[in-house]
Every structure is written in structure tokens, then in C-alpha cells.
C-alpha positions in Angstrom: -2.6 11.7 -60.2 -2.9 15.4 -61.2 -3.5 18.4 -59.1 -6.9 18.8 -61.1 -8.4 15.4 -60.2 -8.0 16.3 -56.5 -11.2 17.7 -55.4 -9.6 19.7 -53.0 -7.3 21.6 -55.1 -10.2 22.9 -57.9 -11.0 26.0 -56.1 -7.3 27.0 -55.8 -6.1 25.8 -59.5 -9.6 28.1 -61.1 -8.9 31.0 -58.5 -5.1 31.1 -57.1 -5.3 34.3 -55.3 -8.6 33.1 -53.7 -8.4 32.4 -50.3 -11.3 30.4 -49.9 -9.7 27.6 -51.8 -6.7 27.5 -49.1 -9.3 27.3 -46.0 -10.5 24.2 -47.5 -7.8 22.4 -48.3 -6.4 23.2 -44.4 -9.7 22.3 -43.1 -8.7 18.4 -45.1 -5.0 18.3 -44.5 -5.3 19.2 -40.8 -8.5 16.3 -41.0 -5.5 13.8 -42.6 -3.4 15.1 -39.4 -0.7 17.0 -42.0 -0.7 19.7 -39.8 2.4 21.5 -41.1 1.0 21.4 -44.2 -2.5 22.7 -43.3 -0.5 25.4 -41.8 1.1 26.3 -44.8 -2.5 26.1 -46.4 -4.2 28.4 -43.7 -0.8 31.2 -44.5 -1.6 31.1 -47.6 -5.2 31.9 -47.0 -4.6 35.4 -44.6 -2.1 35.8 -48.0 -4.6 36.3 -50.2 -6.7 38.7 -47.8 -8.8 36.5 -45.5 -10.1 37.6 -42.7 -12.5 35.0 -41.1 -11.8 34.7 -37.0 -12.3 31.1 -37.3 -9.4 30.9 -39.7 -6.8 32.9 -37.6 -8.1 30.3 -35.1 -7.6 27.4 -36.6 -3.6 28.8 -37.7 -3.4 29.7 -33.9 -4.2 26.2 -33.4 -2.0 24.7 -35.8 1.0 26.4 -34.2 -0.1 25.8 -31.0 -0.1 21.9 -32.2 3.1 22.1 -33.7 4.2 23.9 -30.6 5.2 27.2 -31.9 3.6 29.1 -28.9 4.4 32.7 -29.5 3.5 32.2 -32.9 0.0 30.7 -31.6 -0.5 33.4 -29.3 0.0 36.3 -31.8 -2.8 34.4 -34.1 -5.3 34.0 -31.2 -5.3 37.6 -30.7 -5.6 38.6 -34.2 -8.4 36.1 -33.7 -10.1 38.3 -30.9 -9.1 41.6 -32.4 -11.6 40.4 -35.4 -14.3 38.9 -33.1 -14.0 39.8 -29.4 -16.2 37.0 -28.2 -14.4 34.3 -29.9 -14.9 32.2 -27.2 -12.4 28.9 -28.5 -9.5 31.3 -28.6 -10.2 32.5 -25.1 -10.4 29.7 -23.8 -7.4 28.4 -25.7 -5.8 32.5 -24.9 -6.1 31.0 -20.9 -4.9 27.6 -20.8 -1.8 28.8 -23.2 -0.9 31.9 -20.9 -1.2 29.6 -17.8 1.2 27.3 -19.3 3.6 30.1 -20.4 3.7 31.5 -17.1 1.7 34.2 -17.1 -1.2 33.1 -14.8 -2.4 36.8 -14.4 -3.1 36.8 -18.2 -4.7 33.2 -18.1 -7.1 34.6 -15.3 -8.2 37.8 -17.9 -8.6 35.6 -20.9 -11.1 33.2 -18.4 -13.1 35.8 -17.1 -13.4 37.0 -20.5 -14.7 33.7 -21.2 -16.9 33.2 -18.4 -18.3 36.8 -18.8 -19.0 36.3 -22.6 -20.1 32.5 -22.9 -20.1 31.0 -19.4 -20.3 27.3 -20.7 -17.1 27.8 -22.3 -15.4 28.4 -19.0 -14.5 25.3 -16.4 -14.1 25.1 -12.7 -11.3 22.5 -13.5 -9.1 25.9 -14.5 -10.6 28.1 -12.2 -9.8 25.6 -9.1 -5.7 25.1 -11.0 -5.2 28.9 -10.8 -6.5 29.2 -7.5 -4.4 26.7 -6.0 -1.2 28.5 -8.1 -2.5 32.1 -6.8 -2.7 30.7 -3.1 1.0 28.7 -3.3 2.6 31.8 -4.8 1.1 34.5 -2.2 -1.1 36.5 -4.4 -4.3 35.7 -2.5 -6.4 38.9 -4.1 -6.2 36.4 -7.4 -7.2 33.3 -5.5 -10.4 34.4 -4.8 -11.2 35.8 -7.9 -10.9 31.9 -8.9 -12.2 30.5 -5.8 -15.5 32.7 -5.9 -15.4 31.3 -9.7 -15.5 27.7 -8.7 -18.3 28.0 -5.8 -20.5 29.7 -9.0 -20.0 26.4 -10.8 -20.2 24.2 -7.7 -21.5 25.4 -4.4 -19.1 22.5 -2.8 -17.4 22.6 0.6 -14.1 22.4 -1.2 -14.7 25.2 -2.8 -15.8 27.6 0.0 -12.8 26.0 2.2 -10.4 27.6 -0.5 -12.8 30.2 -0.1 -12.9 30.8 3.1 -8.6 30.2 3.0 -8.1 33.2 1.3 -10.2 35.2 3.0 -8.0 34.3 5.7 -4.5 35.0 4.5 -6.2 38.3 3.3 -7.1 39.0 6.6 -10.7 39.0 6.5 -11.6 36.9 9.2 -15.6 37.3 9.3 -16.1 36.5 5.2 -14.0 33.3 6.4 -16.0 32.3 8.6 -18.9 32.6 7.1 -17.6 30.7 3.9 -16.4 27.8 6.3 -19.8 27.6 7.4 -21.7 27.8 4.2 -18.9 24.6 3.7 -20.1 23.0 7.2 -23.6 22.9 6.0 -23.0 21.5 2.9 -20.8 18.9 4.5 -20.9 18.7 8.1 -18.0 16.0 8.6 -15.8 17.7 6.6 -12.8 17.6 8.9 -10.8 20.3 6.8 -13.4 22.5 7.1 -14.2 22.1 10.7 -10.7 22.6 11.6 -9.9 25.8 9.6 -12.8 27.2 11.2 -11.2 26.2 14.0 -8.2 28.1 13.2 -10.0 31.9 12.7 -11.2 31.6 15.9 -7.9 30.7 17.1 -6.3 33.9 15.2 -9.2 35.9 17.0 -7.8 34.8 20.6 -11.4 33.0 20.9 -9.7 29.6 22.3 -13.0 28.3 23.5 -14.1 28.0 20.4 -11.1 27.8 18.6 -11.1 23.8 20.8 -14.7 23.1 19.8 -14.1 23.1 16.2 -10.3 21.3 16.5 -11.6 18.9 18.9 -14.8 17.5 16.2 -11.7 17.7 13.4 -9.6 15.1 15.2 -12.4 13.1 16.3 -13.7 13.2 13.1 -10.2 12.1 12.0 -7.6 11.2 14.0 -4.7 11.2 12.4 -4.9 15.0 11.6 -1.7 16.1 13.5 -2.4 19.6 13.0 -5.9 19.6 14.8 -4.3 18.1 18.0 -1.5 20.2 18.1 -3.9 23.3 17.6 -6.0 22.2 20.6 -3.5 22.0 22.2 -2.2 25.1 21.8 -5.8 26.4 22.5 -6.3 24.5 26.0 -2.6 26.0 27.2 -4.1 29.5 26.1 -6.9 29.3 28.4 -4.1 27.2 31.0 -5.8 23.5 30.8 -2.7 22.4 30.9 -3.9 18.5 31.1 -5.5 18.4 28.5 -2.9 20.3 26.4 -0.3 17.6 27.1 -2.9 14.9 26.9 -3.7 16.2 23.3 0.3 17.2 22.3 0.7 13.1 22.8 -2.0 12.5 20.8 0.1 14.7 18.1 3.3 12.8 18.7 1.6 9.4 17.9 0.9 10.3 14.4 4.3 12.7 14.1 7.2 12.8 16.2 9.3 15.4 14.2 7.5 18.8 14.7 9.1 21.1 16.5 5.8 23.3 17.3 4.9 20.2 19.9 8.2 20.0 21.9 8.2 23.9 21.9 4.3 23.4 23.2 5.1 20.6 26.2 8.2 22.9 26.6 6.5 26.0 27.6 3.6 24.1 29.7 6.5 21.8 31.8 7.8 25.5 32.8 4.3 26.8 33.7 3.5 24.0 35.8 7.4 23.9 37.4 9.2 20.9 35.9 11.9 23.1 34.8 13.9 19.6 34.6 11.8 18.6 31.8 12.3 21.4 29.3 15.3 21.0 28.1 15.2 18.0 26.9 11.7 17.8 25.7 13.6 21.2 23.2 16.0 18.7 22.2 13.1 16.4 20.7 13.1 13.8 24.0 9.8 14.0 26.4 10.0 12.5 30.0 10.1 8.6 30.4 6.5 8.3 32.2 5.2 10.5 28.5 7.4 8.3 26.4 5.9 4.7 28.2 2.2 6.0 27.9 2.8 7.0 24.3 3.9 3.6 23.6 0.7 2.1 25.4 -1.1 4.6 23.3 0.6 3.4 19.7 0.0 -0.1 20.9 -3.8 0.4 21.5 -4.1 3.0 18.4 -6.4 0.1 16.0 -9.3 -1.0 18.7 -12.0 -2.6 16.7 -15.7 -1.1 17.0 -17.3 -3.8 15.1 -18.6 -7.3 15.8 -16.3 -10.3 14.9 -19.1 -11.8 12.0 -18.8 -8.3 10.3 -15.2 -7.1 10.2 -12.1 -9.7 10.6 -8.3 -8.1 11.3 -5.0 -9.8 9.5 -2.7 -8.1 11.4 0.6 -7.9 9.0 3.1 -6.0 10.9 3.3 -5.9 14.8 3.4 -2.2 16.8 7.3 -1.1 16.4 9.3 1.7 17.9 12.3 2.7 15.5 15.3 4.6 17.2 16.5 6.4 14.0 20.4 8.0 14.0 21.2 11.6 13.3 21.2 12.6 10.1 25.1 14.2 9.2 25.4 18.1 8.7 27.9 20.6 8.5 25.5 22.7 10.3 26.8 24.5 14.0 23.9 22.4 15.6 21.6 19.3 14.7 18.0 20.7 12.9 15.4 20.5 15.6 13.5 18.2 13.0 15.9 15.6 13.5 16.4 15.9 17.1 13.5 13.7 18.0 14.8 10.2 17.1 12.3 8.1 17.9 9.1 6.9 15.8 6.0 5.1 16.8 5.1 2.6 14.1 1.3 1.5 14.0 0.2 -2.4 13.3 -0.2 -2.9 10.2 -3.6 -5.3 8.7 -5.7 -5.8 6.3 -9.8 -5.2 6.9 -11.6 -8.0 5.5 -15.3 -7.1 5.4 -18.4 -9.3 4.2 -20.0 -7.1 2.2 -18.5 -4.3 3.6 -19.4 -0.8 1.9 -16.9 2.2 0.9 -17.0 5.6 0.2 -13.6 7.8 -1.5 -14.0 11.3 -2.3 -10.7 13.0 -1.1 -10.7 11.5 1.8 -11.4 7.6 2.1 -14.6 6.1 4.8 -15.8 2.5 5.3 -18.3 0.6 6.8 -19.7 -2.9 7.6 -22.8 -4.0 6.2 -24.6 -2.9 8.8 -23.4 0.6 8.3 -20.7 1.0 11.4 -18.5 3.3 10.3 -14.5 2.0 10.8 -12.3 4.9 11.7 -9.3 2.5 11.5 -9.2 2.4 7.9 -11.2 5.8 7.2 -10.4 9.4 7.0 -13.9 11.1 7.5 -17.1 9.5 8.7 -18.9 10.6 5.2 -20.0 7.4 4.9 -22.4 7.6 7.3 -24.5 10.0 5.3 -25.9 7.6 3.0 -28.6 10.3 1.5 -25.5 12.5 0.2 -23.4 9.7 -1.1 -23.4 8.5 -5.2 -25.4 5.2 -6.2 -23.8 2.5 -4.7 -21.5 0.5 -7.1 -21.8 -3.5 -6.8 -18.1 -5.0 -7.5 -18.7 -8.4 -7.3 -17.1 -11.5 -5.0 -14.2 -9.2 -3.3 -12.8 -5.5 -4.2 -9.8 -4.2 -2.8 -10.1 -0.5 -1.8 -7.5 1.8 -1.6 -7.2 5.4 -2.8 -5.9 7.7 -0.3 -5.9 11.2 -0.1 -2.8 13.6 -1.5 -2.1 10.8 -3.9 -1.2 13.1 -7.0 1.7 13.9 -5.2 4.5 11.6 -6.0 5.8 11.0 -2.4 2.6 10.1 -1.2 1.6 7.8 -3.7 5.1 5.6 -3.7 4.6 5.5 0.3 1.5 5.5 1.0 -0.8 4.3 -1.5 1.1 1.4 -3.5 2.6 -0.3 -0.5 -1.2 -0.4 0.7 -1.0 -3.8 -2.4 2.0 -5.4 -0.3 -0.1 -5.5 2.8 -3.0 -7.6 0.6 -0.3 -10.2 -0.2 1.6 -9.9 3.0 -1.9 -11.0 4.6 -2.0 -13.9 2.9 -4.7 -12.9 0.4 -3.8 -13.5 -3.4 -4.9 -11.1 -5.7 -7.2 -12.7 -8.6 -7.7 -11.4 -12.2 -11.2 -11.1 -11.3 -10.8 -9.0 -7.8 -11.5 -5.6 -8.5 -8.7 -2.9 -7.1 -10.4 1.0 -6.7 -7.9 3.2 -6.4 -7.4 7.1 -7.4 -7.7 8.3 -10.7 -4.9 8.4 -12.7 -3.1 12.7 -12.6 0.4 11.9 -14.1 2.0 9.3 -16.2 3.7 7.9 -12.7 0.2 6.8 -11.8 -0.3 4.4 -14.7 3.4 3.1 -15.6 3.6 2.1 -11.8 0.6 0.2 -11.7 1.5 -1.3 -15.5 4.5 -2.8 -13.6 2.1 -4.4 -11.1 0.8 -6.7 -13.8 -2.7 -5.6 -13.0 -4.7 -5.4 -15.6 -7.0 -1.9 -16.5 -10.4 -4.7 -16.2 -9.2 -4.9 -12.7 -8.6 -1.3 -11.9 -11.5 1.2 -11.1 -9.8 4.6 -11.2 -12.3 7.2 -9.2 -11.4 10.3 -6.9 -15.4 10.5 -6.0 -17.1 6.6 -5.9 -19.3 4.8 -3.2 -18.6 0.9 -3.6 -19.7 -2.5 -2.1 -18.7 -6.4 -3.2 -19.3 -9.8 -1.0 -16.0 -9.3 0.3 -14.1 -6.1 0.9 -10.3 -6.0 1.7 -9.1 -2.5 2.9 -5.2 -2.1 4.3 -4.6 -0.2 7.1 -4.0 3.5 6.4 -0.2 4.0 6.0 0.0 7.9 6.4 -1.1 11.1 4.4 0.7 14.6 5.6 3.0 12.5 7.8 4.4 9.3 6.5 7.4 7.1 7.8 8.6 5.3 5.2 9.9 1.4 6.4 12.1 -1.4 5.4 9.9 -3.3 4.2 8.2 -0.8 2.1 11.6 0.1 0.4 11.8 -3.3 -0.2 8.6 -3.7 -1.9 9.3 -1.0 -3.8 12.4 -2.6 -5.1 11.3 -5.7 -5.2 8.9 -4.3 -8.1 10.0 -1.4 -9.8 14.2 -1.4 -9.1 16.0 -2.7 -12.5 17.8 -6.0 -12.0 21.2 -6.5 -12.1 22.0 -3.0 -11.4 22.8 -0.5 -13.4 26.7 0.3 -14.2 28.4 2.4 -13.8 27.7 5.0 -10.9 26.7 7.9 -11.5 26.7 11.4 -9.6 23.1 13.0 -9.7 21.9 16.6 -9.2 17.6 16.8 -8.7 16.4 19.6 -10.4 13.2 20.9 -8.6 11.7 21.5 -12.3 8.4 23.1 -13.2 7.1 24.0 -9.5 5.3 27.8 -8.1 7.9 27.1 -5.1 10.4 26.1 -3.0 12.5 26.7 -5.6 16.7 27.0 -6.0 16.8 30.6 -6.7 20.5 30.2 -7.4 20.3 26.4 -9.2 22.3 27.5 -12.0 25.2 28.2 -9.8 25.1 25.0 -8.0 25.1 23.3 -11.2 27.8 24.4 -12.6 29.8 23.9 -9.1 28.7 20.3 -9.2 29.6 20.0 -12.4 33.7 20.1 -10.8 32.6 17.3 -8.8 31.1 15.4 -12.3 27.7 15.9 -11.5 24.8 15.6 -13.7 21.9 17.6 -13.4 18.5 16.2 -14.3 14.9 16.7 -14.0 13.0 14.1 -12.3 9.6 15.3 -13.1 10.4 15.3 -17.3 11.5 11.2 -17.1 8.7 8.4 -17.1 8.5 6.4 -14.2 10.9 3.3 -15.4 13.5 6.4 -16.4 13.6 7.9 -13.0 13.6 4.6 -11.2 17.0 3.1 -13.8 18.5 6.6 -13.2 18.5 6.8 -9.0 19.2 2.8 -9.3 22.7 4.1 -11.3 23.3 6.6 -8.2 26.7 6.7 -6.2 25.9 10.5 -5.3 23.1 12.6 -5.1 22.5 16.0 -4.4 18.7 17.3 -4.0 16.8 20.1 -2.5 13.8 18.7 -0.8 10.7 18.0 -2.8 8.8 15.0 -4.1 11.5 14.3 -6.5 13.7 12.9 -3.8 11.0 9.7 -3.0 13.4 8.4 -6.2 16.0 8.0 -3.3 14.2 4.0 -2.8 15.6 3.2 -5.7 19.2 4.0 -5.3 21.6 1.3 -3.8 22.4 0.6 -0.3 25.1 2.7 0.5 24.2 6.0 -1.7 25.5 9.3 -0.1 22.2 11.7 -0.7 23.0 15.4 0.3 19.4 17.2 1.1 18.9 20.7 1.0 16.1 22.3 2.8 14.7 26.6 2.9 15.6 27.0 6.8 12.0 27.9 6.8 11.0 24.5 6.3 12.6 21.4 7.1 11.0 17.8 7.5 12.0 14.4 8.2 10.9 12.2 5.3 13.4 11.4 3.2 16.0 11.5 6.4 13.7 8.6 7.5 13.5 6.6 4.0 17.2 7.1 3.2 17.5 5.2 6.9 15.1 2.3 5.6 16.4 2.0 2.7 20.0 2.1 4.1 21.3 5.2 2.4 23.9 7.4 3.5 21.8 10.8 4.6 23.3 14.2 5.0 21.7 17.7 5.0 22.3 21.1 4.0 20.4 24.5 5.4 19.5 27.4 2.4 20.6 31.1 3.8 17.9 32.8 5.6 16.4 35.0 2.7 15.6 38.0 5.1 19.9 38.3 5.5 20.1 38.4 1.8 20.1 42.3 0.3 18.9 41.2 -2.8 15.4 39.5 -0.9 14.9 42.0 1.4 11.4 42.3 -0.5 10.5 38.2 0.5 8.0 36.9 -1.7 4.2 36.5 -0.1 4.6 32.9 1.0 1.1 30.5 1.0 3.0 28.6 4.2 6.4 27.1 5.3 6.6 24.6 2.8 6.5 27.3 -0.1 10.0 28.8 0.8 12.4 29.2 -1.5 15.9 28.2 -1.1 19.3 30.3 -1.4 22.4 27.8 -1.2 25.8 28.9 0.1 28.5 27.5 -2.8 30.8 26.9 0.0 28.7 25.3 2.4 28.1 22.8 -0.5 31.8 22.7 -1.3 32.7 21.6 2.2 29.5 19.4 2.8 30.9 17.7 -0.9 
């Protein structure tokens, strides 16, 4: 076939220097998904003197598909420079700069957007900056986004990250008033009701700073933070009952935060048991405490509900796990590890005749006769049927179980997936026709774990905002959100499934990269690597490998060496016996993967950053969002001798 019975090429083979005949053979090889070659098309076009916006565009786009980014960006903004309310490129302009590090620039080209052609703009990107702009300290930014997102959607979400920043920034009056615009539009919001609880506490207003933590942890429970705050509150104001009463309702849900022993420290010297505060500053409270807390943990599930509405399956008795210190090089023992004992809840599974659910960030069921069941819910929102989406029939039985911080990798291994095992492990067997409602699907972890389930996508309903029902509801007991203990028999369900079998030979030493993150990162990671390298290290990046990679990979482990971060929940997978070296900002140091490498019989050791205020060269710290945030410095021969 000749060039001159192709359709396409006629304009270009009667006028070659034309450029109109190039933009139209683009516009049908980038339609045929010959992209390079539409490229060379569109070129060819701004050649021969075109100077259409759309076509600079549609190059910009090319590159960007065939991921030449600086190329794309120099072609968007030839784009603009030609029309400056092109609003594709902007759009495109913000999403590329965000990606290429330059959130400032993202944030421009959006408000360019938004100010020029609002229905090009999203709240999806405003909320994603936000949450970058609050993480990396620059709070001024935040609210430019959060103000953005409450114009979109007057939600309580949105004016809690609203009413955050204006917090960090020091204004305390905007916050409150933006956590209670977000109290009227959600009443039980827990979050909210608590941060409110938290400006009043900055303002030395400790009355009211307990009103507002004391309806958070009723309205959930298992928010640590709200009982240690009240705590704090009623020692403030020198109720010291119900300050010790309310730090051992902390200690049930966490037993590794320093802030609490520090708390029942300070009030056993107030009230004279001078005895006592040592050793409740070496994480161990007084025997009489220790024996009520384990009454406490025993009686933490009571039913509410009649027997004909909501039946128990109790899986896993009440447990208290003595855990051994973790091994350090450090002068003393991390207070975070001092306190060695857990509390371990019963486990069960709630089966419910048509029992009804609610899941939007936080998770809320009920019996048919609308009794709310704070033993498997997070909020009471269910209880507000007149704010809740159309209720969803799912048939003979549905097994509910999204959870809340879920996108994170951690939390979904621990304690969203092992919610499954406790279906089984009750005795119930899960059908091809049972329907499973779980979170919707952020990262390709999400949908390669479940795929190695064998549960097929008719059974799954993926939602992060749904209101459901069926003839028979089975919801497992919640296994933890900001403070999870990981178990044996978790780490064995997890192996069980997703662990390669026989092995994988031979052993391997392992570096975790902290990879694309806004913090906590290794400022010096370069020089660690190449010092592990002597040691025949390999570095990798957990967060580029699909799940099965990063499962075979740890499962190949003899050594690993890892700053802390989500990365590290790939520490299951490694064989009994692994020696795992964690590194940790001083700033911020936490028990979790001390407390899996122990389930899943690991040998655990742990490595303190330098204190970035000593170092000359971060004299200038960065703006930190919180504790967690901290980046980390490591001393080369502290490694070397912890090696």
C-alpha cells in the first residue's frame, strides 16, 4: 500500500510544509496508541509553524506518556504561554509538579485552575497536597488546600484538617471555630471532638479541655490519645482519681507510651507514693494497678445486646504476653521498650441476624433493632440513620471488615486481613456467594493480597463510604488501628497464605530503603549503604516491588537492616531466626515491629539516629507535623558495632 492511498497522509503528500496535515495524522497514530510516532507527527507540526495550544498540549502529553517529563513540562508551558486558561495543561502542570517534587508549584498551577475554570480543579488534589503540606511543616500551604477542599465539600474532614492547621499556625480561635462548624456537621465525630478537646487544653482551659476528651473516648474507646489527654487534664486541675482511673484506661489499649508512665509518675509523687515512681518510669505500675488492669482487659467486650439479636464466637481467650527486651548497643534500654507487658483482648466474631453496618473512615454496627455495638465499631455514626447513604441489601450473610488507616501497609497486614482468619477460626466457612466489604482498593498491595486469598472480585465490595445489611452479618472483633500488637497466630496466618513454599535459597542480607516518603527519612542513606555494602548488603525499596516480590524477598532474609516505617511489616515474612536491626529518629520510637519480630520469632535489635539539634549542619530543624515525621541521622559506627 502506498503513502497516497492512506487517507491520513493526503494532506501532508499535497502540502509537506503544512502543518495541518501532521496534527492529523498525530491525532490517528496517538488513536492507534503509536505514541512515539504521533510524537514525531505533532514535532513535525510546531516544525512547519503551528501554533495551536491544543497541539503543544497534546506533545506535552505525548511526552508526558512516554515519560519524558522535563520535556512535557517545557510543552505545557509553551501551552499556557499561548492560552493562559488552558485549563488541561493546568491541571496536567499540577499533578506533574506534585509528582516531580515541587508541591509549591503543583499548588500555583491548581489555584490557577480553580480560579480560571473551577470544574477543572478536584478536592481529591487539594486534600493530597494538604496532607503533604501538613507532614512536611509548611502549614501556611495546608490551609490554602484545606480551605480549598471545604469549598468543594463543607465536610467534617475537611474543617478537622482545617481547623489542624490553624492550630499548628497558632491560631487557636479560627480552630475552634472550624472544629465546630465540623461538630455540627457530624456530631459523633470522635476526631473532631477530641482535637477540640486539645485547643482548649493548649489554652490551660482543662475543664473543658475533659468535656470534649471525655465524649471522644466514650464515643470510641480505643482512642488512646483521648484517655491519656484527660488524663492529663484531670491532674491539671489535681483530680488525681480520675487521672489514674483514665491513664489505665490508656494502658489497656497501649502499654508502650512513655507520656502515661511519665503521667502516673508525676501523680504517685503528688499524692506521696514516692515508692511507686520509679518503677512506674521504668514502664512497671504497682501490682494492685497491674491486677485491676487485667480485670479490666478481661471485661473489655461486655455485650449490650439481647442474645436473639447478636451471638459471640469467641476465637481467642484474654492473654497477657510478657515480651523480652529488645537488644541495643544503646547506654540504657528505650523507654518504649521498657514496659514489657501487653494486654491481649478476646478475640470473636459478631454474628448478627440482619444486622446493619455503616464504614466511612471509621467502621459502626448495629442489630436490627438499631443498638449500636461499640465492640466491633469505631464511632456511633450509625445511629444517625437520616445522615447515612441508602442502605445496601447483600443478601443471605456479608462479612464486614474495612477498618480505618488501612492504606497504610502496616495496618492493613495486621489489622485488616487477619480480621478473614478470625471468620474461619470461628468456625464459619466462607462461601462463593458470601459477600466480603472491605476498603477500597489505594495501592497494588490491596488487590495482589486479597488475589492470593482466592476470593473472587463478585465476592468483594470495595467501599471507604457504604451503609450495608444481609440476613446474616459476621463482623470480627476489631484488631487495633494506631496501636496494634501483632500475634503468633496472626504471623502465622500471614505465612500460612502469602510466605513462598519451600523457602527461598540462598540468604540474603537486606537493606529497606524508606523510598518515596515527605518524612522520616535517612538523611545520610547513601552513606549507610555503601557501609553495608562491606557487610554484603543489598539495598532495596520495598515500596517499588509488588506484593508477591516483597513477600519472596524478606522470605530470602538472613539479615536485615531498616529504619522504622511501614516497610518493615515485610519482617512476617522472613524466617524464624532473622537478625532485623531497626533504626528509629530518637524523636520517635515505637514498639511494633519489636513486638512482631517477637511473634514471629525473629531476632530484634535497635539502633537510635543522632539528635538532629547536636548536628551543626541541622541546627535550622525542619518544621515537623508531629513525632513520627522526624528524620533520621545514623552514626556509621554505631551501625558498625551494632553489625
Amino acid at each position: 500500500m502506498t503513502l497516497a492511498n492512506q487517507s491520513h497522509f493526503v494532506p501532508i503528500l499535497t502540502a509537506p510544509t503544512a502543518p495541518e496535515g501532521y496534527e492529523q495524522l498525530m491525532e490517528v497514530l496517538n488513536a492507534s496508541q503509536n505514541h512515539q510516532a504521533a510524537l514525531n507527527a505533532g514535532l513535525k507540526a510546531i516544525e512547519y509553524g503551528s501554533q495551536s495550544p491544543q497541539l503543544f498540549y497534546q506533545v506535552a502529553l505525548l511526552y508526558q506518556t512516554l515519560d519524558q517529563l522535563e520535556l512535557a513540562y517545557q510543552y505545557y508551558q509553551t501551552c499556557l504561554s499561548l492560552d493562559t486558561h488552558y485549563a488541561p495543561a493546568l491541571y496536567n502542570l499540577s499533578f506533574l509538579c506534585f509528582h516531580q517534587k515541587e508541591p509549591i508549584r503543583a499548588l500555583e498551577y491548581h489555584e490557577r485552575l480553580r480560579n480560571i475554570n473551577p470544574k477543572f480543579a478536584t478536592m481529591g488534589f487539594y486534600s493530597t497536597l494538604g496532607k503533604h503540606f501538613l507532614e512536611s511543616g509548611s502549614y501556611s500551604h495546608a490551609l490554602t488546600c484545606w480551605l480549598a477542599a471545604f469549598d468543594f465539600e463543607r465536610s467534617s474532614a475537611n474543617a478537622l484538617n482545617i481547623g489542624i492547621t490553624y492550630r499548628k499556625l497558632g491560631n487557636h480561635e479560627r480552630a475552634i471555630e472550624y472544629y465546630k462548624t465540623g461538630l455540627s456537621l457530624d456530631p459523633e465525630s470522635s476526631w473532631v471532638t477530641f482535637s477540640l478537646g486539645n485547643v482548649y487544653y493548649d489554652l490551660n482551659r482543662f475543664s473543658e479541655a475533659m468535656t470534649y476528651y471525655d465524649k471522644a473516648r466514650h464515643l470510641y474507646p480505643g482512642r488512646v490519645e483521648a484517655h491519656i489527654q484527660y488524663a492529663s487534664s484531670a491532674a491539671k486541675l489535681e483530680h488525681y482519681d480520675i487521672a489514674i482511673q483514665a491513664a489505665l484506661d490508656a494502658l489497656l489499649y497501649c502499654q508502650s507510651d512513655r507520656k502515661i508512665y511519665q503521667l502516673l509518675a508525676h501523680i504517685f509523687e503528688q499524692e506521696g507514693h514516692s515508692n511507686w515512681v520509679t518503677p512506674c518510669l521504668q514502664g512497671q505500675i504497682p501490682s494492685h494497678l497491674d491486677q485491676h488492669l487485667q480485670h479490666k482487659n478481661a471485661q473489655r467486650w461486655q455485650p449490650l445486646t439481647s442474645a436473639d439479636d447478636y451471638h459471640r464466637h469467641s476465637v481467642h481467650p484474654v492473654q497477657v504476653w510478657d515480651v523480652p527486651l529488645p537488644k541495643t548497643l544503646e547506654p540504657q534500654i528505650h523507654p518504649s521498650f521498657l514496659s514489657r507487658r501487653r494486654y491481649l483482648a478476646e478475640t470473636f466474631v459478631a454474628q448478627i441476624a440482619d444486622g446493619r453496618a455503616y464504614y466511612r473512615f471509621d467502621p459502626s454496627v448495629a442489630t436490627s433493632d438499631h443498638q449500636w455495638i461499640p465492640e466491633v465499631s469505631c464511632s456511633r455514626a450509625v445511629e444517625k440513620l437520616e445522615k447515612l447513604p441508602t442502605l445496601q441489601h447483600l443478601g443471605d450473610r456479608a462479612i464486614f471488615i474495612p477498618q480505618r488507616l488501612s492504606d497504610n501497609y502496616y495496618h492493613w497486614t495486621f489489622d485488616t486481613l487477619p480480621r478473614l482468619a478470625l471468620i474461619q477460626q470461628a468456625g464459619f466457612e466462607i462461601h462463593p456467594s458470601d459477600r466480603i466489604v472491605v476498603n477500597a482498593p489505594i495501592h497494588p498491595f490491596h488487590q495482589q493480597s486479597l488475589a492470593q486469598l482466592n476470593l473472587s472480585q463478585e465476592q468483594l465490595l470495595f467501599s471507604n463510604c457504604c451503609h450495608i445489611t444481609a440476613k446474616e452479618l459476621l463482623v470480627p472483633s476489631l484488631l487495633g488501628d494506631s496501636y496494634s500488637t501483632p500475634t503468633p497466630w496472626m504471623c502465622q496466618f500471614l505465612r500460612d497464605h502469602f510466605q513462598p513454599h519451600p523457602l527461598p535459597q540462598p540468604r540474603r542480607r537486606l537493606y529497606l530503603r524508606r523510598g518515596e516518603t515527605n518524612y522520616r527519612q535517612v538523611l545520610n542513606e547513601d552513606a549507610v549503604i555503601r557501609l553495608l555494602e562491606n557487610y554484603g548488603f543489598e539495598a532495596i525499596s520495598p515500596g517499588s516491588l509488588s506484593f508477591p516480590e516483597q513477600v519472596a524477598t524478606l522470605a530470602a532474609a538472613e539479615v536485615v537492616v531498616a529504619p522504622h516505617g511501614a516497610g518493615n511489616t515485610n519482617f512476617v515474612y522472613c524466617p524464624p531466626g532473622t537478625a532485623v536491626i531497626e533504626i528509629f529518629s530518637p524523636e520517635y520510637v515505637v514498639d511494633f515491629y519489636w513486638l512482631l519480630s517477637q511473634a514471629a520469632q525473629l531476632d530484634y535489635g535497635y539502633l537510635l539516629g543522632e539528635d538532629l539539634a547536636n548536628l551543626p549542619q541541622f541546627q535550622d530543624k525542619r518544621n515537623y507535623f508531629g513525632r513520627h515525621c522526624h528524620d533520621i541521622w545514623v552514626d556509621l559506627e554505631k551501625l558498625r558495632a551494632t553489625l
